[in-house]
Phi, psi and omega in degrees: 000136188277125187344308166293314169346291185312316209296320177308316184251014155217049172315299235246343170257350189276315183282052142275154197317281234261015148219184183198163186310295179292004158262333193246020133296305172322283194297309159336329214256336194293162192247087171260159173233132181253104145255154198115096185272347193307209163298334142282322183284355180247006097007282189290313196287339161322309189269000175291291186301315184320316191292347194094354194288104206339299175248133163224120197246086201276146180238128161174120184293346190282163141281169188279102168232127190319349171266024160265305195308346171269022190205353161240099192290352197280346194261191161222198189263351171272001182245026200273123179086347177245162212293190178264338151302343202253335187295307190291313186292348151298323183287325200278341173313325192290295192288335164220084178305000180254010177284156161260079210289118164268154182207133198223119172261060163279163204304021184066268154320311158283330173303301200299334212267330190291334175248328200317334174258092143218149196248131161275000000 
């Protein structure tokens, strides 16, 4: 994203004290993984992507089931059936086109046992 670009479309968070035009380039650049798409998890990659952050890498094996939709607001009754990463990251490519959204259904279980030795 081109500079004036970024300043435009995160003006009103680039004057906050504690960033700048060269801190929220930085964060453009950063990686996150969010797992989990449900009720919390598509909430945070919403304000993630929002916030700009470059890569948001969604992990989560469910599918779209109407007993989701009154409490995960991202689906609709047309995402019925389809998993929930390929769902949330069409919605969020619609709503903030400038992440560069990965959306991956590994297993869970192998995700968590494949990073667990890594230190946070």
């Amino acid at each position: 994203m081109q500079k004036d670009e970024l300043i435009k479309r995160y003006y009103s968070q680039i004057l906050l004290d504690d960033l700048s035009v060269e801190k929220q380039e930085m964060l453009s650049k950063k990686s996150i993984t969010v797992i989990g798409c449900g009720g919390l998890g598509s909430p945070l990659a919403a304000y993630l992507a929002g916030a700009g952050v470059g890569t948001i890498k969604l992990v989560d094996d469910d599918t779209v089931e109407l007993r989701n939709l009154h409490r995960q607001v991202f689906f609709s009754e047309n995402d019925i059936g389809i998993k929930k990463v390929k769902a949330l990251s069409d919605y969020l490519k619609i709503l903030i086109p400038t992440p560069k959204m990965k959306f991956t259904t590994k297993n869970l279980r192998n995700y968590i046992m494949t990073t667990s030795s890594q230190t946070y």
